[in-house]
C-alpha positions, 0 to 999 in steps of 0.5 A: 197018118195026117191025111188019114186023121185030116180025113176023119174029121172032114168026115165027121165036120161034114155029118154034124153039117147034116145033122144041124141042117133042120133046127126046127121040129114039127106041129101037130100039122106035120110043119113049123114057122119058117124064121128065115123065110118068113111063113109056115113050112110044111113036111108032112102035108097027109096032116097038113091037110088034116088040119087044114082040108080048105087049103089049095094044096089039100084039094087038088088031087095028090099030095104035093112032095115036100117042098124043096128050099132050091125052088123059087117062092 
């Protein structure tokens, strides 16, 4: 019974540490002022690129992927 009820909220301590991953929202040009790292963070270049059509990333080909914290700055 303990390991059952010890499970659950393991369970459920792990899912609120998902949900509080992100605490910032989005603009209007799909990114945010990143606090901890200093500059801007984006998450949607297609309006990234729509606000920002002159930015390096907008003109080669393709749209990057979303920009990932495990890689080097």
């Amino acid at each position: 019974m303990i390991k059952s009820i010890l499970s659950v909220v393991a369970t459920l301590l792990f899912i609120c540490s998902i949900a509080f991953a992100h605490g910032g929202r989005t603009d209007a040009c799909g990114g945010h002022r990143d606090r901890k790292h200093g500059g801007y963070h984006v998450h949607n270049y297609e309006k990234y690129c729509a606000c920002h059509p002159e930015a390096p990333e907008c003109k080669s080909g393709p749209m990057p992927k979303k920009s990932s914290r495990s890689k080097a700055r």
